[in-house]
C-alpha positions, 0 to 999 in steps of 0.5 A: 228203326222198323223201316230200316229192316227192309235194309236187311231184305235189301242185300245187293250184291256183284254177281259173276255168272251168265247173263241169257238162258244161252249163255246159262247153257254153255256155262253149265258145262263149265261148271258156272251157277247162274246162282253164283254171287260175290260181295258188294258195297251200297250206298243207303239214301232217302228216296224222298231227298236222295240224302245218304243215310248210311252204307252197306256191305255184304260178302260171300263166301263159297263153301263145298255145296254151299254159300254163306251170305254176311252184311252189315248196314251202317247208318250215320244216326249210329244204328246197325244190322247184320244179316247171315245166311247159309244156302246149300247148292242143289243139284241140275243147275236148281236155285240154293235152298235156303238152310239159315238166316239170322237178322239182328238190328242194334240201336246206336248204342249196340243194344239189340232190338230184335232179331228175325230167325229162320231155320229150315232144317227144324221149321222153326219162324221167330221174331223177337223184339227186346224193347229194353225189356228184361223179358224179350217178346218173342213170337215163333211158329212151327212150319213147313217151310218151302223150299223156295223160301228166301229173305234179304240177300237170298231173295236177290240171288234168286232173282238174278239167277233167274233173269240170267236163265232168260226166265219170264216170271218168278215166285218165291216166299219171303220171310218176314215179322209183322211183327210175328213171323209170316211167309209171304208169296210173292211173284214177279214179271221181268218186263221185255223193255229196259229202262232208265233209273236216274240213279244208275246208269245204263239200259236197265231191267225193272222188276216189282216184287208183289205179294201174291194173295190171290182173289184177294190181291184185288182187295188188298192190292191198294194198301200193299207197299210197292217194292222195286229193283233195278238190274244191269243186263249188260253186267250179267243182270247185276242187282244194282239197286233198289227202293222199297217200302215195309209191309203195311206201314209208312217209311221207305228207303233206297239203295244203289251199288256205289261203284257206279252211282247216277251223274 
C-alpha cells in the first residue's frame, strides 16, 4: 500500500492557460493564470511491465480567489484514495498558496489506513496510520510552513505554471510522512532540449524533482529515489505523465494522461 501514496503526490491535470513568458504577458491583461488548471483522467501502470494497475481522476473547481483540488486513484486490487486541496489566489500573477490538503488512503474493503493533513493557516503537519488499531499512530508537528509549500496535485500546478512563465529552475517544499510528518525542498531545471517518452506522444519537456539537501545532497544523492515528469509544450506545457519512486523505500509506479496514451 505505501507505494501508492506517490499516486496521491502524483495528480496530473489538463491545463488551460499559456504556454511562454510571452504568451503569460499578454494573457495577463486579459486576466488568464498561468496557474490556471482543469480536470484529468490518467491511467496508473507498473513502469517495470507497463500492466494497468488502476486509474485516476482529478477536477477543479474554481472559486472567487480560489481553486479547490478533488482526485481519486482507483486500483484494480480494490484499493482507493482521495485527495483534496484548497489554494488561494495571490495577487500580481504569484503562484496560489497552499491553504489545506487532506490525503486519505483505504484498503480494498473501505477501511482507512491513513491520512496525511496539512493545514497552513494553524501550521499544523500530521501523519496517522490506523493499522487496524483502536488507537491510531498519529504523528503531528507544529511549523511554520512556507509559503511555497505544495503536495500532490499542487505541486504540479505549480510546476506547469511556471514552465508557462519560460522559468529556468523552480523550487518549492513538499509535504510528506515518513511516516512522521516532514517538508521537503526540492528544486527543479527545466532542460532546453525536448525529448521523446514512449508513453506519449510528442516533443516533450522532462524535468527531475530532486530534494535539495545542500552540502548533503552529495552524500545522500545516491540513496534518494528519482522522481520524473513529462510535459507537452505544444498543449500549454500540460502535465502528461509522470514516474515516481517513495522516499527511501522501494516500489515505484507510473502514470500518464489517458486521452492520449503512446502507440
Amino acid at each position: 500500500m505505501m507505494w501508492r501514496r506517490i499516486a496521491a503526490g502524483v495528480l496530473f491535470l489538463i491545463l488551460n492557460s499559456l504556454s511562454s513568458r510571452n504568451l503569460k504577458i499578454a494573457a495577463a491583461a486579459d486576466g488568464i493564470d498561468a496557474f490556471d488548471l482543469s480536470a484529468t483522467d490518467m491511467t496508473i501502470l507498473n513502469p517495470d511491465n507497463r500492466e494497468v494497475i488502476g486509474h485516476a481522476h482529478y477536477k477543479v473547481t474554481h472559486q472567487q480567489r480560489a481553486m479547490i483540488f478533488d482526485g481519486e486513484n482507483r486500483y484494480l486490487d480494490g484499493e482507493y484514495d482521495r485527495e483534496w486541496q484548497r489554494v488561494e489566489r495571490a495577487s500580481d500573477g504569484a503562484p496560489p498558496i497552499l491553504v489545506s490538503y487532506q490525503h486519505s488512503f483505504f484498503s480494498a474493503d473501505g477501511t482507512p489506513e491513513s491520512l496525511d493533513v496539512l493545514d497552513a493557516t494553524s501550521g499544523t503537519l500530521a501523519c496517522t496510520r490506523y493499522n487496524g488499531a483502536a488507537a491510531p499512530d498519529v504523528r503531528q508537528a507544529k511549523v511554520i510552513i512556507p509559503p511555497d509549500t505544495y503536495a500532490g496535485s499542487t505541486q504540479l500546478m505549480l510546476l506547469v505554471g511556471r514552465l508557462r512563465e519560460g522559468a529556468s529552475a523552480i523550487r518549492m517544499h513538499t509535504f510528506i510522512c515518513l511516516p512522521g510528518p516532514y517538508l521537503i525542498p526540492l528544486k527543479i531545471a527545466p532542460p532546453a532540449a525536448k525529448v521523446k517518452w514512449a508513453m506519449y506522444p510528442g516533443n516533450l519537456v522532462k524535468v527531475e524533482l530532486v530534494p535539495d539537501f545542500g552540502w548533503l545532497g552529495a552524500i545522500a544523492g545516491p540513496f534518494i529515489p528519482k522522481s520524473y515528469g513529462w510535459f507537452d509544450p505544444a498543449d500549454d506545457y500540460k502535465y502528461v505523465g509522470g514516474v515516481f519512486d517513495r522516499f527511501y523505500r522501494r516500489g515505484h509506479l507510473m502514470m500518464v494522461r489517458t486521452s492520449a496514451n503512446a502507440n
